[in-house]
DSSP file (Angstrom, degrees, kcal/mol; ACC not computed):
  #  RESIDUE AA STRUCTURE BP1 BP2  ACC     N-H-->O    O-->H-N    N-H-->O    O-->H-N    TCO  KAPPA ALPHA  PHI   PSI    X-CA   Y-CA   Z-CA
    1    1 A X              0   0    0      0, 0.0     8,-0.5     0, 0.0     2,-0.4   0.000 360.0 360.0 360.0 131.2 -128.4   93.8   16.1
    2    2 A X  E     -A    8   0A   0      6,-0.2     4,-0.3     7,-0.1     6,-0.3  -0.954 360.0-112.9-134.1 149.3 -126.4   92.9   13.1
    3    3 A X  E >>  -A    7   0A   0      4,-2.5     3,-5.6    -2,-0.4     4,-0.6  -0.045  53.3 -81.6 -56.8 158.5 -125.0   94.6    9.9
    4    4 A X  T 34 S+     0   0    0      1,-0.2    -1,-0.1     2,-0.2    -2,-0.1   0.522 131.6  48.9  15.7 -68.2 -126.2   93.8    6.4
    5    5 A X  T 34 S-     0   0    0      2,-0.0    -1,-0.2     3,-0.0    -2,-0.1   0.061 120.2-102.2 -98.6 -14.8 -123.9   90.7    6.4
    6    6 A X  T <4 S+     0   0    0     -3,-5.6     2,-0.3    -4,-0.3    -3,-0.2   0.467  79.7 134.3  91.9  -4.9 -124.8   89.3    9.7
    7    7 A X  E  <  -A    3   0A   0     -4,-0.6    -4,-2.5    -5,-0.2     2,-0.5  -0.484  61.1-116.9 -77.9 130.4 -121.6   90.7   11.5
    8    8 A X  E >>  -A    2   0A   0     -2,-0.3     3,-1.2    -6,-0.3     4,-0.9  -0.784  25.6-119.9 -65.3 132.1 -122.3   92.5   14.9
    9    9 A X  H 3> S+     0   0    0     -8,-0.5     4,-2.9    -2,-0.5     5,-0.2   0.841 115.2  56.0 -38.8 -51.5 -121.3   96.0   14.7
   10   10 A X  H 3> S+     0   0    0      1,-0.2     4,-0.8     2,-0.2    -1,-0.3   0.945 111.5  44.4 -65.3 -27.9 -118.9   95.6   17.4
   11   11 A X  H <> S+     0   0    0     -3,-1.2     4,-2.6     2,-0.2    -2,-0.2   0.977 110.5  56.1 -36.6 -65.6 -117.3   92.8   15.4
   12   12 A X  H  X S+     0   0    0     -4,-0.9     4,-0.8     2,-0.2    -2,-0.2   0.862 108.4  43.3 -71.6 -46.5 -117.5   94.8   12.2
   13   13 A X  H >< S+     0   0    0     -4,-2.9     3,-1.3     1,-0.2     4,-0.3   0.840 114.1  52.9 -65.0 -87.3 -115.6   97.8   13.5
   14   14 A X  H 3X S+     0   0    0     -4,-0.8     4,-3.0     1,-0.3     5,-0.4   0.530  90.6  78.3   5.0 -46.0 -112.8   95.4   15.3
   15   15 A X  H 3X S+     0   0    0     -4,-2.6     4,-0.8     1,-0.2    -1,-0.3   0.844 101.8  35.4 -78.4 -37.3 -112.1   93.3   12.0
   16   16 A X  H XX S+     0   0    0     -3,-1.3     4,-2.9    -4,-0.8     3,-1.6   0.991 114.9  56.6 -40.8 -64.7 -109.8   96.1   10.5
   17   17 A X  H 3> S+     0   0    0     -4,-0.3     4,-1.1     1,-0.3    -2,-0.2   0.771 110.7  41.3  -8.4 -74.6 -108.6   96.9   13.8
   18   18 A X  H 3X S+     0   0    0     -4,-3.0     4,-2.0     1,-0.2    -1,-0.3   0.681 113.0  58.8 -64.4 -20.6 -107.3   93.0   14.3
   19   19 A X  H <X S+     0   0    0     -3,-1.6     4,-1.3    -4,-0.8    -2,-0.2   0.746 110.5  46.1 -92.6 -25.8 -105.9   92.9   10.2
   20   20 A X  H  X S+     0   0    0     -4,-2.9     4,-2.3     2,-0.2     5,-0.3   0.862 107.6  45.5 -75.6 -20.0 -103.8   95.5   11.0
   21   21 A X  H  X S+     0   0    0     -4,-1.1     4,-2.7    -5,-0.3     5,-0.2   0.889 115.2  56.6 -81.8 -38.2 -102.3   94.6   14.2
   22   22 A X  H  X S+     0   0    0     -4,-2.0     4,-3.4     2,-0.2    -1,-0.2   0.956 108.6  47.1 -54.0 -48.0 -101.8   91.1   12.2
   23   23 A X  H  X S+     0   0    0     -4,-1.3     4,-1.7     2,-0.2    -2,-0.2   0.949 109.9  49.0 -57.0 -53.6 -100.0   92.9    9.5
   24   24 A X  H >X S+     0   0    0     -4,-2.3     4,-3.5     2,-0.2     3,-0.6   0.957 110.6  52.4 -42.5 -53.1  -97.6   95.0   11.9
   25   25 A X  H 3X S+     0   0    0     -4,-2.7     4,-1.7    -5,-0.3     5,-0.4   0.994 108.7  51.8 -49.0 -66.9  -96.8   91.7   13.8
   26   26 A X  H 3< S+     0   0    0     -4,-3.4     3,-0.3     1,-0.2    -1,-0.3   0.680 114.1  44.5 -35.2 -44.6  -95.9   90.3   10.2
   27   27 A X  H XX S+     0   0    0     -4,-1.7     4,-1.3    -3,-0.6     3,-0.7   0.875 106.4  57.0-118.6 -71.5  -93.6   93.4    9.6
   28   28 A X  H 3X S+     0   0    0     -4,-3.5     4,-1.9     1,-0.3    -1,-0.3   0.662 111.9  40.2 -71.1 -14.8  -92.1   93.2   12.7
   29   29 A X  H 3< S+     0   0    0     -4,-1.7     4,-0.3    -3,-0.3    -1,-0.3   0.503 112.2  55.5 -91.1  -2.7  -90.9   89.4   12.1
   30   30 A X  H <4 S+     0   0    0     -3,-0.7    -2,-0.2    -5,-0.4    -1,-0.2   0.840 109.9  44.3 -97.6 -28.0  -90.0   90.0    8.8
   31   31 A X  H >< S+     0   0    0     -4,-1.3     3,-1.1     2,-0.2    -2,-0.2   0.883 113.7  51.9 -55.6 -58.1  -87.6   93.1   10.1
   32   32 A X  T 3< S+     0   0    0     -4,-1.9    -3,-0.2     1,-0.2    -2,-0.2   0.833 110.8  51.1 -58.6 -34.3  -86.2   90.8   13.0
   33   33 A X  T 3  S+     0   0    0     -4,-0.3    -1,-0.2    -5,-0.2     2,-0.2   0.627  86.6  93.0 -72.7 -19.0  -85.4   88.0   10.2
   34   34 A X  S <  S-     0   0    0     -3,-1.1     2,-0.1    -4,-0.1     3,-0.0  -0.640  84.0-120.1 -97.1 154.5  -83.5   90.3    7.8
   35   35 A X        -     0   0    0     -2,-0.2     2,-0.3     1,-0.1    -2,-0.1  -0.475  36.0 -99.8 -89.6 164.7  -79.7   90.1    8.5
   36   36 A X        -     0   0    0     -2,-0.1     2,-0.3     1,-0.0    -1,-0.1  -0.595  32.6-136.2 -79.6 122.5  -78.1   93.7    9.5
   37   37 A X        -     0   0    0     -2,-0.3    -1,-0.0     1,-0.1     3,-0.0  -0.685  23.1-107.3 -86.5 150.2  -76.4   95.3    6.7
   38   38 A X        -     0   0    0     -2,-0.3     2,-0.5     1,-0.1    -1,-0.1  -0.314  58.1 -83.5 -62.3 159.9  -72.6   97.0    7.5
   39   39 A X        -     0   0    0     -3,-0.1    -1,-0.1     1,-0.0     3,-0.0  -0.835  44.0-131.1 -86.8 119.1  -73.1  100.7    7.4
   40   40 A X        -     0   0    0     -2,-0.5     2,-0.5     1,-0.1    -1,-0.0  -0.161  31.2-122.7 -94.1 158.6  -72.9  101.8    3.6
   41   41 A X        -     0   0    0      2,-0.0    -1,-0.1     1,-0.0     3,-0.0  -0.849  18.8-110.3-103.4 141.0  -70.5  104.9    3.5
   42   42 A X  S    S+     0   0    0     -2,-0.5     2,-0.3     1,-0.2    -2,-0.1   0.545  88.7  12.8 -39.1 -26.9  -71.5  107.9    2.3
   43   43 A X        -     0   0    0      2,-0.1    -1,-0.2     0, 0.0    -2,-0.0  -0.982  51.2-162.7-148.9 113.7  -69.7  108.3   -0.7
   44   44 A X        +     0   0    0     -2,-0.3     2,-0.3    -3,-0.0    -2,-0.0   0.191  63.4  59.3-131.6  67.9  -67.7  106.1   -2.8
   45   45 A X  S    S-     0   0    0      0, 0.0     2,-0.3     0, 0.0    -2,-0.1  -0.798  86.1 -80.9-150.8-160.8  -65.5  108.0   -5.2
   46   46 A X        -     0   0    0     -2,-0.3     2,-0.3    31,-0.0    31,-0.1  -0.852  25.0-144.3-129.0 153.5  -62.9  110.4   -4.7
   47   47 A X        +     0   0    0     -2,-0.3    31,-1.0    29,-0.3     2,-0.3  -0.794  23.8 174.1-104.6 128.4  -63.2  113.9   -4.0
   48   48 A X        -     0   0    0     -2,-0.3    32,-0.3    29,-0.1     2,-0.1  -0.984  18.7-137.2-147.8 154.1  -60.4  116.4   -5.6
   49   49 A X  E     -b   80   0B   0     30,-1.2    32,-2.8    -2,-0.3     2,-0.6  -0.294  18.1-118.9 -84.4 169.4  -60.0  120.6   -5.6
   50   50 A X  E     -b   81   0B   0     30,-0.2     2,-0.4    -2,-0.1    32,-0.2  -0.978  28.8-163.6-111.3 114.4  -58.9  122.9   -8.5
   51   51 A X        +     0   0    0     30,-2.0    32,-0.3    -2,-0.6    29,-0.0  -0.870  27.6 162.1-104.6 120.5  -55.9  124.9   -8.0
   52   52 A X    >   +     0   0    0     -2,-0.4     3,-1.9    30,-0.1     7,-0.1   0.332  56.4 102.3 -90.8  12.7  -54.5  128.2   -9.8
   53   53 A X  T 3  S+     0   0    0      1,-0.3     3,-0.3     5,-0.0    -1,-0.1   0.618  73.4  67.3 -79.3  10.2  -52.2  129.4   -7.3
   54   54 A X  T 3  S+     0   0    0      1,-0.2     2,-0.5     6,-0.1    -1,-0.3   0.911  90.9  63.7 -61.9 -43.9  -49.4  127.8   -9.7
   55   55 A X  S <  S+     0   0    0     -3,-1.9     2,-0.3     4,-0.1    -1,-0.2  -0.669  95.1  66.5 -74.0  54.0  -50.1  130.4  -12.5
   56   56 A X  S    S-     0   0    0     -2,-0.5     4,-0.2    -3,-0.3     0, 0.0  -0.619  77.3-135.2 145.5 119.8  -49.0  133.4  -10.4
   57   57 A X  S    S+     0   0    0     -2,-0.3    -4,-0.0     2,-0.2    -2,-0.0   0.643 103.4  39.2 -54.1 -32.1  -45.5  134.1   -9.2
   58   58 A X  S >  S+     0   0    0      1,-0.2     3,-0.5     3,-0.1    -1,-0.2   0.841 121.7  41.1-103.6 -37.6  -46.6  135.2   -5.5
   59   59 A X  T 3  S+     0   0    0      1,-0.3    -1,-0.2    -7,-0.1    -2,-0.2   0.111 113.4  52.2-106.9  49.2  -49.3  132.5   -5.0
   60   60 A X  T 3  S+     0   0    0     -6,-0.2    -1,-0.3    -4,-0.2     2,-0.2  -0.570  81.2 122.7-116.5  34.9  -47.4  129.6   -6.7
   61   61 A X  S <> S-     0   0    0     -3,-0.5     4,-2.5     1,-0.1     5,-0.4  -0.649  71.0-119.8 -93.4 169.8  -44.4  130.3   -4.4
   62   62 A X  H  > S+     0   0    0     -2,-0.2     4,-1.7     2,-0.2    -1,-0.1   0.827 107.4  53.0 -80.1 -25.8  -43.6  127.2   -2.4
   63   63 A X  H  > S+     0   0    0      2,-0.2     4,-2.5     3,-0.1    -1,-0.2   0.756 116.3  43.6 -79.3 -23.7  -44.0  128.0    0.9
   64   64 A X  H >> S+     0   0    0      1,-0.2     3,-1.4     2,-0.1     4,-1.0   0.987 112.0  50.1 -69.7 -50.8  -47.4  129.2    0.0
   65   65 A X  H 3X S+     0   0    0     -4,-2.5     4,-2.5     1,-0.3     5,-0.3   0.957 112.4  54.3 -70.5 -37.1  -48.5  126.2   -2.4
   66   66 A X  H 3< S+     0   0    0     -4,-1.7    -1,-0.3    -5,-0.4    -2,-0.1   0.876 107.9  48.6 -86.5  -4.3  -47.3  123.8    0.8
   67   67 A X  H XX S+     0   0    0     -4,-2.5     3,-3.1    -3,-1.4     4,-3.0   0.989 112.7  45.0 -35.3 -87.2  -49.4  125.4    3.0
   68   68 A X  H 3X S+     0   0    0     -4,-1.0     4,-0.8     1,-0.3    -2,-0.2   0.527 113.1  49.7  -0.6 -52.2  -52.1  125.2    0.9
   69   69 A X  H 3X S+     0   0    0     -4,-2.5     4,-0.7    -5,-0.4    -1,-0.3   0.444 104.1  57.1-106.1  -7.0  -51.5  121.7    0.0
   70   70 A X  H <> S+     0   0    0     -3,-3.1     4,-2.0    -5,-0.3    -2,-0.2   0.820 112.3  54.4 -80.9 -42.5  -51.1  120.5    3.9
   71   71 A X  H  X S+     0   0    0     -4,-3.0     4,-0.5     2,-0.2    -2,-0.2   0.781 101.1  46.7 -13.4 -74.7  -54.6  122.1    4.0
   72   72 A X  H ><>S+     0   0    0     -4,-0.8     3,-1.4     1,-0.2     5,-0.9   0.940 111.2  59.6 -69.2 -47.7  -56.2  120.4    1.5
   73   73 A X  H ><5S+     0   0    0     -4,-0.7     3,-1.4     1,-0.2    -2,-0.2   0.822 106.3  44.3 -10.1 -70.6  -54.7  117.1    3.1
   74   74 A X  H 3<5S+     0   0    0     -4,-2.0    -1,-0.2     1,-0.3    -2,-0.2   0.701 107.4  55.7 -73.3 -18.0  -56.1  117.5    6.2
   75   75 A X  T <<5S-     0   0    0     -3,-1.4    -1,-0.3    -4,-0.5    -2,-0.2   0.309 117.3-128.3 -79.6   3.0  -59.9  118.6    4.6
   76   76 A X  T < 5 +     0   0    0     -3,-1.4     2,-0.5     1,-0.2   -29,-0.3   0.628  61.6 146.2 -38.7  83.5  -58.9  115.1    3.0
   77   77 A X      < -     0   0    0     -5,-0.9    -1,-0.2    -4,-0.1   -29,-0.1  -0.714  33.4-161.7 -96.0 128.2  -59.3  115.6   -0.5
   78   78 A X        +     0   0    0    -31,-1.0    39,-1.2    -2,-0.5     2,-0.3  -0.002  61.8  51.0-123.2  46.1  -56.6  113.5   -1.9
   79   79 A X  E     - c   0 117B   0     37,-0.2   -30,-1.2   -32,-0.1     2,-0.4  -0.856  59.1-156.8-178.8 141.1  -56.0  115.0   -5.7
   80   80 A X  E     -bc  49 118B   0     37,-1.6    39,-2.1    -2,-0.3     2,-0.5  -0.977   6.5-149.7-140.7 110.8  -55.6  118.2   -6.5
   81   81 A X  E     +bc  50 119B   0    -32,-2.8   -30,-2.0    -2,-0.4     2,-0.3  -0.801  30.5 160.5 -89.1 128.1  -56.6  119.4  -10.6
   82   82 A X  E     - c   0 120B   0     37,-3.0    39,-0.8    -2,-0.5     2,-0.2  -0.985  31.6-127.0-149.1 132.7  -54.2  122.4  -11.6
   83   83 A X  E     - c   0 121B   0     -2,-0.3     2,-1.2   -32,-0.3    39,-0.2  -0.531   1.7-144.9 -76.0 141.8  -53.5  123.4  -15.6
   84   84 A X  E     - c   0 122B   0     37,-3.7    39,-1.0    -2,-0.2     2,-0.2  -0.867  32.9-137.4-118.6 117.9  -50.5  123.8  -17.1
   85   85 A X  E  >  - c   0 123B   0     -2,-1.2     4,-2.1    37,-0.2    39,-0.2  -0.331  16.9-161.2 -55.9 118.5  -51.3  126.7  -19.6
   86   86 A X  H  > S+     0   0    0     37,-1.7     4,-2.6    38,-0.8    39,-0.2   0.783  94.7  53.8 -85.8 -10.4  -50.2  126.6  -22.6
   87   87 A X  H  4 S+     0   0    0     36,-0.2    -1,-0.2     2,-0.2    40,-0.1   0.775 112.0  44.4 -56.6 -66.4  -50.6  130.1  -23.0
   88   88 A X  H  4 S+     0   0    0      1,-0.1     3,-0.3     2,-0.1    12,-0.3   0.685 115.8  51.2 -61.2 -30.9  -48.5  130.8  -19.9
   89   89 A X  H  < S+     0   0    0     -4,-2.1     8,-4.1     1,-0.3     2,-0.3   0.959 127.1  11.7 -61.2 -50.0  -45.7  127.9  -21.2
   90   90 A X     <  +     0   0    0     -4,-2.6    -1,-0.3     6,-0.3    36,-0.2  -0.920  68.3 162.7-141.2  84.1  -45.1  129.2  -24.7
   91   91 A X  S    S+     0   0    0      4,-0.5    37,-0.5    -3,-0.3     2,-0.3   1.000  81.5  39.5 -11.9 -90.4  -46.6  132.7  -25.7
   92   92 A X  S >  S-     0   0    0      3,-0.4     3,-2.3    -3,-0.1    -1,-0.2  -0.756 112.6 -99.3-107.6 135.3  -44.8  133.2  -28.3
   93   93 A X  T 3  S+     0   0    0     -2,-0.3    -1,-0.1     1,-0.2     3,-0.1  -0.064 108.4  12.6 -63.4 131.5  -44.3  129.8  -30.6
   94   94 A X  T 3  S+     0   0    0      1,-0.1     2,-0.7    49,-0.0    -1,-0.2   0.008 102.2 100.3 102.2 -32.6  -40.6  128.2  -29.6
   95   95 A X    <   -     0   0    0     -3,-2.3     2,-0.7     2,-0.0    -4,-0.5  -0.835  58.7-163.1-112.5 100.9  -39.9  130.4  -26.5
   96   96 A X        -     0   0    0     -2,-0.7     2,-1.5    -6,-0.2    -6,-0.3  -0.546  19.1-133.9 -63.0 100.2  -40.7  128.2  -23.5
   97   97 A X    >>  -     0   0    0     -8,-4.1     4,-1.9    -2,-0.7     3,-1.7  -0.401  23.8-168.3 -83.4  94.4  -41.1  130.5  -20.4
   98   98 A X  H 3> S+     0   0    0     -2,-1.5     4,-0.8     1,-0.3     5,-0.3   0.829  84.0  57.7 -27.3 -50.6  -38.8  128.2  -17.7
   99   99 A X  H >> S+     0   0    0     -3,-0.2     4,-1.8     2,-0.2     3,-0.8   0.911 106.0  45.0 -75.2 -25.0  -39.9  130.1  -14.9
  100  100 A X  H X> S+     0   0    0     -3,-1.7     4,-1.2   -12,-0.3     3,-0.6   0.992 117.2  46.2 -83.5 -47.9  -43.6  129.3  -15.5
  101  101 A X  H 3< S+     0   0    0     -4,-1.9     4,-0.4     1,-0.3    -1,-0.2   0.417 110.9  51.9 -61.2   3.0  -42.8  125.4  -16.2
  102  102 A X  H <X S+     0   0    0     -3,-0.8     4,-2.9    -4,-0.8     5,-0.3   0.688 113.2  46.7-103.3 -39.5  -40.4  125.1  -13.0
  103  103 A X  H <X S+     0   0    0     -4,-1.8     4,-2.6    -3,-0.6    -2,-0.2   0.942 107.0  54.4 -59.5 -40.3  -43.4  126.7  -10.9
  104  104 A X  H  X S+     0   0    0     -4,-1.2     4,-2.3     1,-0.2    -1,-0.3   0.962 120.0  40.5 -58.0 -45.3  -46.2  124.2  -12.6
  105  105 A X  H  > S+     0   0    0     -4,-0.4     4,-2.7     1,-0.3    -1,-0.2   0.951 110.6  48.1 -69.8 -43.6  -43.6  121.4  -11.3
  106  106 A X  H  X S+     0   0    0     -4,-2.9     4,-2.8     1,-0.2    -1,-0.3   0.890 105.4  59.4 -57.7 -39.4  -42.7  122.4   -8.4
  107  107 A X  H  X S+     0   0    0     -4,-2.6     4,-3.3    -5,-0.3    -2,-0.2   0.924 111.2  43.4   8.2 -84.1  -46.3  122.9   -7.8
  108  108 A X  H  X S+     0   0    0     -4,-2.3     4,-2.1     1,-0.2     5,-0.3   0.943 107.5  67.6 -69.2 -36.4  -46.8  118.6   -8.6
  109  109 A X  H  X S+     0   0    0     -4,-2.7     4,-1.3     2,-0.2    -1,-0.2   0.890 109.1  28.1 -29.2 -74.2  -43.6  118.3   -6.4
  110  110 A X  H  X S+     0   0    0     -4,-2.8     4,-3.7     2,-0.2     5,-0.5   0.934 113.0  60.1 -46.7 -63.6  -45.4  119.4   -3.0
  111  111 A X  H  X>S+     0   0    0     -4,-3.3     5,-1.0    -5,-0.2     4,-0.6   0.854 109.0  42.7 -45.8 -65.0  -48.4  118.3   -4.0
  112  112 A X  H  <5S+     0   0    0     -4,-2.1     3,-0.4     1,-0.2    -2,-0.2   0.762 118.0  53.8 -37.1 -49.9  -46.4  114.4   -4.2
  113  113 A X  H  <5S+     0   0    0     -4,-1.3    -1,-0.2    -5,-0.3    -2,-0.2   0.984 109.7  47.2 -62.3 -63.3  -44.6  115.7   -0.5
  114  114 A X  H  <5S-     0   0    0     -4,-3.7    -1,-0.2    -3,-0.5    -2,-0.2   0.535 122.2-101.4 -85.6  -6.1  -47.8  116.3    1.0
  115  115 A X  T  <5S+     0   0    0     -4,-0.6     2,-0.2     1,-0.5    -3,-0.2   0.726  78.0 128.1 110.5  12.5  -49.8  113.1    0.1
  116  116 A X      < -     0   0    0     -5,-1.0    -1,-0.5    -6,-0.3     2,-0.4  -0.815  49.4-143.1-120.8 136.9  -51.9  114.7   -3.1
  117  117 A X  E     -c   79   0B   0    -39,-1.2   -37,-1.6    -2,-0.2     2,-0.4  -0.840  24.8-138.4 -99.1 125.5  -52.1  113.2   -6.5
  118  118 A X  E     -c   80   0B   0     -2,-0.4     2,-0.6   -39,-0.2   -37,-0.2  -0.771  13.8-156.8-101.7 164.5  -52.1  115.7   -8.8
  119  119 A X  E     -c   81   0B   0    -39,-2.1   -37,-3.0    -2,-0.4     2,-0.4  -0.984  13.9-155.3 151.5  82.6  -54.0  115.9  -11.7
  120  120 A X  E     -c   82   0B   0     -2,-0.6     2,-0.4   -39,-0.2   -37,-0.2  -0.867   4.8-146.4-112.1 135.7  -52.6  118.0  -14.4
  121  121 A X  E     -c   83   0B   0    -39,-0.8   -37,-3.7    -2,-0.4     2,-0.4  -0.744   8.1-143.0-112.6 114.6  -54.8  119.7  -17.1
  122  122 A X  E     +c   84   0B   0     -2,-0.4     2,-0.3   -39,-0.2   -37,-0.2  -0.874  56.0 135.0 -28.6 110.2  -53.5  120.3  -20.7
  123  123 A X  E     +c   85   0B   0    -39,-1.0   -37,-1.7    -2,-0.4   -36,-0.2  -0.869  14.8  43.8 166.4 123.4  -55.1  123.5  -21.3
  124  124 A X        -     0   0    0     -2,-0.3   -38,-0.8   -39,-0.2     2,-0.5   0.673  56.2-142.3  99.1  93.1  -55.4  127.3  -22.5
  125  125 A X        -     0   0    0    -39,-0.2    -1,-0.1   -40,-0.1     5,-0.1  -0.849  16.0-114.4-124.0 138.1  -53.8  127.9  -25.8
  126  126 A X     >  -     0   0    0     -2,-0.5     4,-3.1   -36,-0.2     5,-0.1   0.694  38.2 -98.3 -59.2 166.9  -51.9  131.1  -26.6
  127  127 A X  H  > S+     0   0    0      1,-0.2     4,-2.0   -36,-0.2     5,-0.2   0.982 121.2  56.8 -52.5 -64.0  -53.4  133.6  -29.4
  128  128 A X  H  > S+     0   0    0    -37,-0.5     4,-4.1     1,-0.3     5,-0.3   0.773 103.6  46.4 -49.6 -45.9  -50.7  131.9  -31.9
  129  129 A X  H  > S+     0   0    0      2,-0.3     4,-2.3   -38,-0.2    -1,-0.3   0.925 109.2  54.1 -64.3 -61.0  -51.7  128.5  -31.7
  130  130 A X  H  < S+     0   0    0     -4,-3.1    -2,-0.2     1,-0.2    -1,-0.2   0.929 115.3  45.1 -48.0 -51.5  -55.4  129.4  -32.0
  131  131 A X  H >X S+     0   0    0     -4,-2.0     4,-3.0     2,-0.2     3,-1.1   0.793 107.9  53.5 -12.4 -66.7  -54.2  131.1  -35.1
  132  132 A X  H 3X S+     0   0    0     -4,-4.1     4,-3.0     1,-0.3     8,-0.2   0.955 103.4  64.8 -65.8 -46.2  -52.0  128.3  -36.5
  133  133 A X  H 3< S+     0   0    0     -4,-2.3    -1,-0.3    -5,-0.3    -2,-0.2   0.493 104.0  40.2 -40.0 -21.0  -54.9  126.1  -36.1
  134  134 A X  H <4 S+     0   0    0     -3,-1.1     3,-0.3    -5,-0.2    -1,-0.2   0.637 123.4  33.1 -90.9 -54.2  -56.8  127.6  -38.4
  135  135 A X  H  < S+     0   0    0     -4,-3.0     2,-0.4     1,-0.3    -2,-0.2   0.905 136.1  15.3 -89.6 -33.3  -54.6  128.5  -41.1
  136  136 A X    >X  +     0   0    0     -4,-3.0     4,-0.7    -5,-0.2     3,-0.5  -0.794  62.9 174.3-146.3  93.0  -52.0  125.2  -40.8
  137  137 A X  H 3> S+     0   0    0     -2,-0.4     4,-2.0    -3,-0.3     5,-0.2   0.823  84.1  58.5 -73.4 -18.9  -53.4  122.3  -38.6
  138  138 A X  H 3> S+     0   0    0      2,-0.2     4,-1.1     1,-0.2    -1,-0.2   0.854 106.6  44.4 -74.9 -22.5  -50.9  120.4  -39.3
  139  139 A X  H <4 S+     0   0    0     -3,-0.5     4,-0.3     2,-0.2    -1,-0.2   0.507 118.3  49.1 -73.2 -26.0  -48.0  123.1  -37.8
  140  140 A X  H >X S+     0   0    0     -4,-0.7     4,-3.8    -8,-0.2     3,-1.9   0.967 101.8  52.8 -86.4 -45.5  -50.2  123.5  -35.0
  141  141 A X  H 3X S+     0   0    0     -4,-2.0     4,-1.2     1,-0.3    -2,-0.2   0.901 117.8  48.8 -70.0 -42.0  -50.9  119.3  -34.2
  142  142 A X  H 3< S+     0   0    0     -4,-1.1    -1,-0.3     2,-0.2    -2,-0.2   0.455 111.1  47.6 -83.1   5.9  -46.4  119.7  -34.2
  143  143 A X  H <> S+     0   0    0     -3,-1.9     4,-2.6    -4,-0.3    -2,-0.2   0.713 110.5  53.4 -83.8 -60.3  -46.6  123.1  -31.6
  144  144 A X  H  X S+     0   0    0     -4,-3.8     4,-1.5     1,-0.2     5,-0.3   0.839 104.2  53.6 -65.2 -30.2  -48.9  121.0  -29.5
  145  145 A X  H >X S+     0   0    0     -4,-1.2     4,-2.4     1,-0.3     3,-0.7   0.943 112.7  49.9 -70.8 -45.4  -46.3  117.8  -29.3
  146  146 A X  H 3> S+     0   0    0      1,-0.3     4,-1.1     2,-0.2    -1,-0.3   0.856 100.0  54.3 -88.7  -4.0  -43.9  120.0  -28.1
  147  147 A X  H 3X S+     0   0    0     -4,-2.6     4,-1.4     1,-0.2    -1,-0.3   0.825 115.1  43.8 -83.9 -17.5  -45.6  121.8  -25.6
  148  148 A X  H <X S+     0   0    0     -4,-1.5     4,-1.4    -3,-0.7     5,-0.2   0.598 107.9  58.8 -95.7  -0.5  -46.4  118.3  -23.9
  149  149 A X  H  X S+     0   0    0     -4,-2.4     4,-2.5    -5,-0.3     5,-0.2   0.925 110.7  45.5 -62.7 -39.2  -43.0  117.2  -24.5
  150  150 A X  H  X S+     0   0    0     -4,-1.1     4,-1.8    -5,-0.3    -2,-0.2   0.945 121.1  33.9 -41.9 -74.4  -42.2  120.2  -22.5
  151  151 A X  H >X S+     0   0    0     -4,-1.4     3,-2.7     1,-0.2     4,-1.0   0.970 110.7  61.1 -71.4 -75.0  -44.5  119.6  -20.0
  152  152 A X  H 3X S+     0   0    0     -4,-1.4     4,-1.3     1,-0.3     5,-0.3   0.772 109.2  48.1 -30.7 -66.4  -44.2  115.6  -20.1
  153  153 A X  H 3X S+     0   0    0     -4,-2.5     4,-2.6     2,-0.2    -1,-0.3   0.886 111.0  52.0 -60.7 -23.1  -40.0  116.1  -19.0
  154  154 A X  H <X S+     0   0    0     -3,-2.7     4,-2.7    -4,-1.8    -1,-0.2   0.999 112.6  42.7 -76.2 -51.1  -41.1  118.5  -16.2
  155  155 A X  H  < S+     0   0    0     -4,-1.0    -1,-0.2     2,-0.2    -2,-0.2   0.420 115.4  50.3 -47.7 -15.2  -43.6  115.8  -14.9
  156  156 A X  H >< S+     0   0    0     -4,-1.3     3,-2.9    -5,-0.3    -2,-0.2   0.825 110.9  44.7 -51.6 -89.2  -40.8  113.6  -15.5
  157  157 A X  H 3< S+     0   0    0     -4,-2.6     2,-2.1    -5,-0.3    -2,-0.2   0.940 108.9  68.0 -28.7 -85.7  -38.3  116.0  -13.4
  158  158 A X  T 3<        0   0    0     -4,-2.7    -1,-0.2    -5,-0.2   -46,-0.1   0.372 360.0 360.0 -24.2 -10.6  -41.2  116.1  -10.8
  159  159 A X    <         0   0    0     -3,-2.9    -1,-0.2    -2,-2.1    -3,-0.2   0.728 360.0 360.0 110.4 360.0  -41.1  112.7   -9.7
């Protein structure tokens, strides 16, 4: 007995059967032919945290922040993003608060001991500023130079 077509049935069924098994074989020599790629790594940029503990007298202290920052090391995250407030620098316009700009440095200081780049944020400005900004941008665009002059000599200091 034969189909339509003339094929014997046992043929008929077979002839997919045998065009796949041809195709797999193809596959598999075309797999065996392709060179081995190196093993892609997972990631290829850099990973880095955001830290506030700067801003704050008790968790900006130094023995805490070089914990903290041995920490992050070992997790290895190698940049560490932290603001220096402008808010916190200069309140009130002209009066620089020392102790919050020696913490921010010392802050980049450790981070630099412990093997973290740090990654310092311009950021936050005080009530006044926002103010001056409105009424005299041009007073404000000379407030802002000198709070990164500020900040620029502490980063400076810092190493």
């Amino acid at each position: 007995m034969t189909t339509e077509d003339g094929i014997a049935p046992e043929t008929a069924i077979s002839q997919p059967k045998l065009e796949k098994e041809a195709n797999v074989a193809r596959v598999e020599k075309s797999v065996e032919a392709t060179p081995k790629k190196e093993a892609e790594k997972p990631f290829d940029f850099k990973f880095y945290v955001t830290d506030h503990s700067p801003r704050v007298a008790d968790t900006g202290s130094p023995d805490k922040l070089r914990a903290l920052y041995r920490d992050i090391k070992k997790d290895g995250i190698e940049q560490v993003r932290y603001d220096w407030d402008w808010n916190l620098i200069e309140q009130n316009r002209g009066e620089i608060n020392s102790d919050q700009l020696e913490r921010f440095k010392s802050a980049a200081q450790i981070m630099k001991e412990e093997g973290l780049d740090p990654l310092i944020i311009l950021s936050n400005p005080p009530e006044w500023a926002k103010k001056l900004y409105k009424e005299n941008p041009g007073e404000f665009v000379t407030s802002y130079k000198n709070y990164t002059a500020e900040v620029k000599k502490a980063v400076e200091a810092a190493g």
